[in-house]
N, C-alpha and C positions, 0 to 999 in steps of 0.2 A: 075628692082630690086623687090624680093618679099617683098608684104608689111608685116610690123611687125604680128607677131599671136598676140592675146587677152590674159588675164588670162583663160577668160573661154574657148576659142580653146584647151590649153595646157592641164586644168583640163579635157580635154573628153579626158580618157582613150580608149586606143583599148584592149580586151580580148585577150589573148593568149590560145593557146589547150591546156594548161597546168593550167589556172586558171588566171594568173599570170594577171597583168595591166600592160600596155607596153604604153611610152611615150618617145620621141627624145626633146631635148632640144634645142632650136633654140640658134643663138648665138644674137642674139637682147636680151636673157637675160642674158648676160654674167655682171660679174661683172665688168671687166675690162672696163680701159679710151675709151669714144668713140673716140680717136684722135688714137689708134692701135684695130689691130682685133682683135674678142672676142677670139680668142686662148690664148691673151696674159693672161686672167683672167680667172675664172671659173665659171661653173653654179652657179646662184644669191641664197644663202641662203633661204632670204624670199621666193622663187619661190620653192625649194625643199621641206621645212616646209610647205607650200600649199599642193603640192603635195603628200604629209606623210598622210597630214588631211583629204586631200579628198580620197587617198587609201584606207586609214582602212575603212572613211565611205559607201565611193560605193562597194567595197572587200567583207566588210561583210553586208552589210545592216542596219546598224545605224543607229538608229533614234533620240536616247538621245543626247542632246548637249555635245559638246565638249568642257570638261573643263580645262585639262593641257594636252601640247606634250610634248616631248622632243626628240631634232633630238642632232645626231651625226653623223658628218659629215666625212669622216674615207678615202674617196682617191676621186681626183676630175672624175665626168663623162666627156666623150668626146659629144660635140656636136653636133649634128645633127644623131647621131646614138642613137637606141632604147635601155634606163633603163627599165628595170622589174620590178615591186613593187609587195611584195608577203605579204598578208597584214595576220594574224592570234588572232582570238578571246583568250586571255589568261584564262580570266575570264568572266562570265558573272553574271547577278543580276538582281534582280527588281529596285534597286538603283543606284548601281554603274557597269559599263562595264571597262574591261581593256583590252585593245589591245597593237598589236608592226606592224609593216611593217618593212621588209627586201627592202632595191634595191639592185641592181645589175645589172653591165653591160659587159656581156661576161660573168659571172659568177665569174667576180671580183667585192665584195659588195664595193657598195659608198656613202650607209649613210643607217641608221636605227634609228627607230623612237618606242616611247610608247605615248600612249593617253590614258587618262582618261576620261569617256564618263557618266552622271549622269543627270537627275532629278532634279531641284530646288527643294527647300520644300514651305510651305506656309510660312511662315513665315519670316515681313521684313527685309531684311537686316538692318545691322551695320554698316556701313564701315566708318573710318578716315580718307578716300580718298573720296574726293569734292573738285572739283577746275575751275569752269569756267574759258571755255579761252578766251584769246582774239576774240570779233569780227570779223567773218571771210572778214567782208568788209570793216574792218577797215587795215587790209595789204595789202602791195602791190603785186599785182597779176606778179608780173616780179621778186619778190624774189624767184627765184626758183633754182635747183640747173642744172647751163649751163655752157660751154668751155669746154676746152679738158681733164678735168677729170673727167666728169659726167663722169657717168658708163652706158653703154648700155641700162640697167636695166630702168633707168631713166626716160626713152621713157615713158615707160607702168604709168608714176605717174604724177599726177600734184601737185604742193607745192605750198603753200603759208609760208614765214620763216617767224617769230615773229622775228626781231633784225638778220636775216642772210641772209644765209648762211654763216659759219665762218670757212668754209673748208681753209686749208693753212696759221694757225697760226690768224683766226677772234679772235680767243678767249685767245691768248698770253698772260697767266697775270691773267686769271678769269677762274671761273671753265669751265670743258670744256663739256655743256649742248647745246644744239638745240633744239630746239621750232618751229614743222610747223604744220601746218595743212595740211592734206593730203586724196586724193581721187584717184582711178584708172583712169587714162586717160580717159577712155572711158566712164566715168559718173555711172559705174554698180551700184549697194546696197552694201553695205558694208555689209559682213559674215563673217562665220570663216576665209575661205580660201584666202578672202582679207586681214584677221584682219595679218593673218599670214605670206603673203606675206608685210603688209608696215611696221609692227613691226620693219622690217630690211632693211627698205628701206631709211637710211641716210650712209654715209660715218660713218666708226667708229670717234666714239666724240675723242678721241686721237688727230686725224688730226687735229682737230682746235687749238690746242696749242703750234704747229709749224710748221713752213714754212717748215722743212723738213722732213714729215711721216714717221714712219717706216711702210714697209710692213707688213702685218701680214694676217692670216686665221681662220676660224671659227672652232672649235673642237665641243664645245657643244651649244646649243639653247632650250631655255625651256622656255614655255609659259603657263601664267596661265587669263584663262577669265573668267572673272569675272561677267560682264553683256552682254548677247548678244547683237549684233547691231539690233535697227532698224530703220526704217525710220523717228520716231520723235528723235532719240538720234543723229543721224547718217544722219542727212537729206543729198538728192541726193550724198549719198556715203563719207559724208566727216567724216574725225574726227581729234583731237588733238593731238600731239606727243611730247614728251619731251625726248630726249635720253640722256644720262650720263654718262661721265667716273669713275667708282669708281675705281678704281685701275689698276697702269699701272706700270709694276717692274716684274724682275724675269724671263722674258722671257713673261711674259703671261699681259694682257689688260683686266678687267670684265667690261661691261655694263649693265645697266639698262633702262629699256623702260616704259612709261605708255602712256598708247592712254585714250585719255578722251573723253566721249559724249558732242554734243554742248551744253547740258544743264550743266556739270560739273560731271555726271556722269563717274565713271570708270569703263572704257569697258573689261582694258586688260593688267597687267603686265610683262614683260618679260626680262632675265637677257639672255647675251652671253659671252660664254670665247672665246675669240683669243688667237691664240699662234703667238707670233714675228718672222717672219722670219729669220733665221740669215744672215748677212749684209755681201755682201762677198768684200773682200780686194780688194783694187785698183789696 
């Protein structure tokens, strides 16, 4: 069996004679149950948002931090065959940069992406967002999310859950929020491309408030960071997650995300829409 890739294998782009960045998505990151094959799901969200951030900034040569994406996600890629990402400068500045990436596979597009790319200024921030979390030694290191409906994805994370994991109706009754701390597998630093891949690296909070999920898919993902990670915020890669359901009705599911640094600093807010799948008849 080949062993699982890394985030950073996946983020090394190959050049195309055409310009283009070319990458095959393994299906170790599928979204789908590890108890069926990754066909049954699709390429993991947070792994394509990585992939968005790191395009524009290898594509065009970026240097200014990355301050908002936003991916829409528009028909699933197949696995293990090679996406295009076609990344293009909108705008540029002494301040502010705007960019978009195109993918494409066969020349059928399967998600596109803008980023905002800028500058701090001197001057201290304000924020009403501070919340030290819980002690990362103070949870249990076996709260993490296992059985057969982890998602493939899963592999690539290690979790520590405040009070969970509450996948399949934990949270029956209370709102439906999740609380882990979270790092990649493999111990890297926590950056953008990480921040963007664990942002969506829980089950949607929906599932926790019944034992029988509806399926649903990602249409849009928009992320805004606020402080970049470092090593004293973010120490050997970790940080705070709290996901949430704000509304669930109408065909459609919104969340909210915030990753906090272990001092209490806020690293990185992020909101997704799913659309419900329709439930086909017995």
């Amino acid at each position: 069996m080949t062993p699982p890739q890394s985030l950073d294998a996946i983020l090394a782009f190959q050049t195309l004679e055409d310009g283009a960045l070319s990458v095959a998505v393994p299906g170790h990151f599928s979204n789908g149950p590890n108890s069926l094959p990754p066909e049954k799901g699709f390429p993991f969200g947070g792994l394509l948002a990585a992939l968005c951030a790191q395009g524009m900034r290898e594509g065009l040569s970026l240097t200014a931090p990355l301050r908002s994406l936003s991916v829409q996600y528009l028909s699933a890629a197949r696995f293990g065959e090679p996406v295009s990402f076609r990344p293009r400068l909108l705008r540029g500045g002494r301040n502010v940069l705007y960019a978009a990436i195109e993918a494409d596979q066969d020349g059928r597009m399967t998600h596109h992406a803008t980023g905002t790319y800028g500058l701090d200024s001197a001057p201290p921030p304000a924020s009403p967002l501070h919340r030290v979390p819980p002690a990362l030694d103070s949870l249990n290191p076996e709260a993490r999310i296992h059985g057969p409906m982890a998602p493939h994805f899963s592999s690539q994370v290690e979790y520590r859950f405040d009070g969970g994991p509450n996948i399949l109706g934990g949270n029956e009754g209370k709102p439906a929020i999740e609380r882990t701390w979270m790092r990649m597998a493999d111990g890297r630093a926590l950056d953008e491309a990480a921040l963007c891949f664990l942002l969506d690296a829980v089950y949607p909070p929906a599932w926790t408030i019944t034992r029988t999920p509806a399926m649903m898919t990602t249409v849009d993902f928009r992320i805004d960071i606020l402080t970049d990670p470092t090593p004293e915020n973010a120490p050997d890669g970790w940080a705070f997650f709290e996901f949430s359901m704000i509304d669930l009705g109408l065909g459609w599911t919104v969340d909210d995300a915030v990753a906090w640094g272990a001092d209490g600093t806020p690293l990185a807010v992020a909101r997704q829409r799913r659309k419900l799948l329709p439930q086909r008849s017995a």
